[in-house]
GUNU-686780 format. One record per residue (C-alpha): x, y, z; residue in three letters. Coordinates in steps of 0.5 Angstrom, whole numbers, plus 500, padded with zeros to 3 digits. Each point is the difference from the previous one (the first is absolute). Layout:
<sites>
XYZALA ...
</sites>
This chain:
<sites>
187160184UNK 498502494UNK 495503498UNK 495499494UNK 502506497UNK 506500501UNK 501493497UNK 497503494UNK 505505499UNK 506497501UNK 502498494UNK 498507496UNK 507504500UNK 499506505UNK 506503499UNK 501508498UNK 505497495UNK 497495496UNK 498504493UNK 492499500UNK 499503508UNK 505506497UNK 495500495UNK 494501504UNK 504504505UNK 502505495UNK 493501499UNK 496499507UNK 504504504UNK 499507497UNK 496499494UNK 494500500UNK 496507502UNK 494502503UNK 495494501UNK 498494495UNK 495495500UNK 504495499UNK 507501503UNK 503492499UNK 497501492UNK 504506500UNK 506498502UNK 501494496UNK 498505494UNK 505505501UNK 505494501UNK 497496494UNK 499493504UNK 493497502UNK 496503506UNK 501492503UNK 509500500UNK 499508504UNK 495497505UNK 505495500UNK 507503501UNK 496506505UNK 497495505UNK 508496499UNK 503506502UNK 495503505UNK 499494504UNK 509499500UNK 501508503UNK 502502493UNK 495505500UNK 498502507UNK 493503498UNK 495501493UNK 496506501UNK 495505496UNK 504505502UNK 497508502UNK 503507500UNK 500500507UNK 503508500UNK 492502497UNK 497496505UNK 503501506UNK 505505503UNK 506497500UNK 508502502UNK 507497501UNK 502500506UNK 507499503UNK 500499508UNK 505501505UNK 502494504UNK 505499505UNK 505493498UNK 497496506UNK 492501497UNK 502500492UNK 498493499UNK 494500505UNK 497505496UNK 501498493UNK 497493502UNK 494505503UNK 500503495UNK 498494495UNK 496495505UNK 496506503UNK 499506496UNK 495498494UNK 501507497UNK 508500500UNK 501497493UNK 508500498UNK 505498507UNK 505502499UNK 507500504UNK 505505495UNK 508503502UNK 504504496UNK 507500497UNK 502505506UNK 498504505UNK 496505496UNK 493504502UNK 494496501UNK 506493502UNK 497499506UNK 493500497UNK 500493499UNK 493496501UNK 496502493UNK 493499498UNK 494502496UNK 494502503UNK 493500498UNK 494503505UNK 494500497UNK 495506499UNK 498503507UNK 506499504UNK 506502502UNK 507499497UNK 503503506UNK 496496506UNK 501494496UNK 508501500UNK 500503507UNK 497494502UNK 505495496UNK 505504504UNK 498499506UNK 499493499UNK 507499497UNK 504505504UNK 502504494UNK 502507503UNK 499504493UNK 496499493UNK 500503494UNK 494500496UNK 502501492UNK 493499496UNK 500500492UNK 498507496UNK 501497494UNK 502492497UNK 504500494UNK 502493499UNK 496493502UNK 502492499UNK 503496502UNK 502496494UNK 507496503UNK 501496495UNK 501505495UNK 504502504UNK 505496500UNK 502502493UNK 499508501UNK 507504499UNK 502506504UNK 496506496UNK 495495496UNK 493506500UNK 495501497UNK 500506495UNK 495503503UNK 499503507UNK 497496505UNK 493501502UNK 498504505UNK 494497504UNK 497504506UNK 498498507UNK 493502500UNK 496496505UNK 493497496UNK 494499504UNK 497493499UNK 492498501UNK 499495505UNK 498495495UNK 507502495UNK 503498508UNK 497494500UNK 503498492UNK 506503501UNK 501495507UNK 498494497UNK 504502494UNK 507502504UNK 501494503UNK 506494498UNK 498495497UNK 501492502UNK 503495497UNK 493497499UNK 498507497UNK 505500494UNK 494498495UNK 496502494UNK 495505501UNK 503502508UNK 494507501UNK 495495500UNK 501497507UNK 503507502UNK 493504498UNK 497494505UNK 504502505UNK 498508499UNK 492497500UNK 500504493UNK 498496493UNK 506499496UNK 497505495UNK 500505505UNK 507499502UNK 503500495UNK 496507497UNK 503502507UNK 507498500UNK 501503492UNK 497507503UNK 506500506UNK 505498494UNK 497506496UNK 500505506UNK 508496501UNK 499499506UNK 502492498UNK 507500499UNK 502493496UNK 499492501UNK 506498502UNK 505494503UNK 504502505UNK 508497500UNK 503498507UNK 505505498UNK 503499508UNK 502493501UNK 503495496UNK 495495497UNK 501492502UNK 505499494UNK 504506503UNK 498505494UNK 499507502UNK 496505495UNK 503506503UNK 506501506UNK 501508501UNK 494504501UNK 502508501UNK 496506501UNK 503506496UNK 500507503UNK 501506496UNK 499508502UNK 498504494UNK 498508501UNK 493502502UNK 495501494UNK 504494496UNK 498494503UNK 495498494UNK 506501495UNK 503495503UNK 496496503UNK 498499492UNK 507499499UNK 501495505UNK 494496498UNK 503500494UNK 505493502UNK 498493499UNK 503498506UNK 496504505UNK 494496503UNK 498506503UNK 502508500UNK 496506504UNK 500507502UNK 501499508UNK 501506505UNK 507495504UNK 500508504UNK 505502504UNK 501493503UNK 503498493UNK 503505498UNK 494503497UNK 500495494UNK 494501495UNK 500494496UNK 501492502UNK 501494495UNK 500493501UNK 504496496UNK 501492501UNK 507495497UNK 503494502UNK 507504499UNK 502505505UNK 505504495UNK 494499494UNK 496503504UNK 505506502UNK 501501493UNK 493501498UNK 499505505UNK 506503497UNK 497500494UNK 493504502UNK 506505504UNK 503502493UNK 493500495UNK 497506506UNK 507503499UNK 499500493UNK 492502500UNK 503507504UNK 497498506UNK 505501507UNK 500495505UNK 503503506UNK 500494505UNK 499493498UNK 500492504UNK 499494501UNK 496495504UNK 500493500UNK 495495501UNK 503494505UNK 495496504UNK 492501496UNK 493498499UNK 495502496UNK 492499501UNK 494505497UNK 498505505UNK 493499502UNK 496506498UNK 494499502UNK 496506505UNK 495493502UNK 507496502UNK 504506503UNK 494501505UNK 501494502UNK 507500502UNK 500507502UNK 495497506UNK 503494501UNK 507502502UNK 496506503UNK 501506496UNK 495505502UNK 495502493UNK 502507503UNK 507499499UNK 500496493UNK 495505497UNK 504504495UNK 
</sites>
């Protein structure tokens, strides 16, 4: 039976490829920063069409699973101490565990099943996932009890000690050409954790949460400040205040870049994870040079250690073409080579089987889970 809603929608075109979805897309998925009173109205003049056509198209587009989620999105590295986590998994256990990771663990935010090329150090590391465990609890009592539920025999913990490249802008993408970069170097942002009031905590839950079809509408903070018991004024006083001290990232629509839509359309086919060791004392120099690279969605300075061969910064990069997406990482090879920076090892990890949803980051939520499943406090304080 067809619902009311979906009635509604049904002749509105929610296809990535129909030109006025592209126009906003261009813009929704990574272009609007910080924290707006309006984000709807914001789109739509960064797109120039009515606020009225953008509601529209989203409500279109996420009620098709075109796009998987709209969010107001967080810098969850200043909030909660986060890491990648690669998990050792005997064959028989990989797609128990990766369904583990994604239905029960309301922390493991990307889930992701990666191979390699060849056997090369680090290949038989093949669960991937990000982490966030709030503050006041420990990383390694969470990741030995996720191991023992999912019969992992080893982890590795890589936390981010620097970000240089954040977006998530696939289709712009799409026309990127290897070596297209910015002329100046990537930016580095810090990881440094930013302690939160309760009321900020109480804001920033209200604010975090997906929005509903429903909740596609003008002026949308005014039913989310009710949801926080505060007055609108007070938060969005709040809200801006967060933005200020960049603890809010970007308003953003998220494309269902893994599956194909009902009409087949797929926003990006290859996800690769690009590994590189450079020497010790310069891994900001080329980091920034790496985050230099539009295709990238993310770049960072993780420690892979001696389980991947000592890498020191990691990449992510998405395409619809195997070769193309080769051809970029050539691209980024060649720029260090010329910036006089030596890499010393480099590789590839591919993305197969994924899913994505926010890590939860909230201390109120992780106590309840950790006495829910049985995690003592004593084991879970950090």
């Amino acid at each position: 039976m067809t619902t009311v809603e979906e009635r509604a929608t049904e002749a509105v075109p929610a296809e990535i490829s129909d030109p006025v979805n592209a126009r906003i897309l261009a813009v929704s998925e990574d272009r609007i920063a910080g924290f707006v009173n309006e984000p709807f109205a914001e789109i739509a003049f960064s797109a120039d069409l009515s606020e009225a056509i953008v509601i529209e198209r989203l409500r279109a587009m996420l009620s098709s699973g075109v796009i998987r989620r709209i969010r107001q999105t967080l810098m969850a590295t200043n909030l909660a101490p986060g890491a990648l986590v690669a998990w050792r998994v005997p064959s028989e256990k990989l797609d128990s565990a990766f369904t583990y990771m994604v239905e029960k663990d309301p922390f493991s935010g990307h889930v992701v099943i990666r191979s390699t090329d060849a056997d090369t150090p680090g290949s038989v590391y093949r669960l991937w996932t990000t982490l966030k465990v709030p503050q006041g609890f420990s990383m390694t009592a969470h990741c030995d009890f996720l191991a023992n539920e999912v019969g992992a025999d080893a982890y590795r913990i890589m936390p981010a000690k620097r970000l240089f490249a954040l977006g998530v802008g696939h289709m712009r993408r799409r026309a990127i050409e290897p070596g297209e970069r910015s002329d100046e170097a990537g930016r580095v942002l810090d990881t440094n954790i930013v302690e939160l009031s309760p009321l900020e905590w109480q804001v920033l839950t209200a604010l975090k949460r997906e929005f509903s079809v429903e909740e596609i509408t003008p002026n949308p903070w005014r039913a989310r400040a009710a949801e926080a018991g505060v007055p609108l004024e007070q938060f969005i006083h709040v809200a801006r205040s967060l933005s200020a001290r960049e603890v809010i990232g970007r308003f953003s629509t998220f494309l269902e870049h893994v599956k194909p839509s009902a009409a087949g359309e797929r926003v990006t086919r290859y996800n690769a994870l690009f590994h590189w060791r450079v020497p010790a004392g310069r891994e900001i120099e080329a980091g920034r040079e790496v985050g230099r690279h539009h295709i990238l969605t993310h770049a960072y300075w993780r420690e892979g250690g001696p389980e991947f061969a000592n890498v020191n910064i990691m990449a992510v990069a998405h395409g619809t073409d195997k070769v193309l997406v080769l051809e970029h990482k050539a691209a980024i090879d060649k720029h260090l080579e010329e910036a006089g920076i030596p890499v010393t090892y480099t590789n590839v990890f591919w993305g197969g089987r994924s899913d994505i949803k926010p890590s939860e980051i909230s201390p109120v939520e992780y106590e309840a889970w950790a006495d829910s499943v049985g995690l003592s406090p004593a084991a879970s304080a950090g």
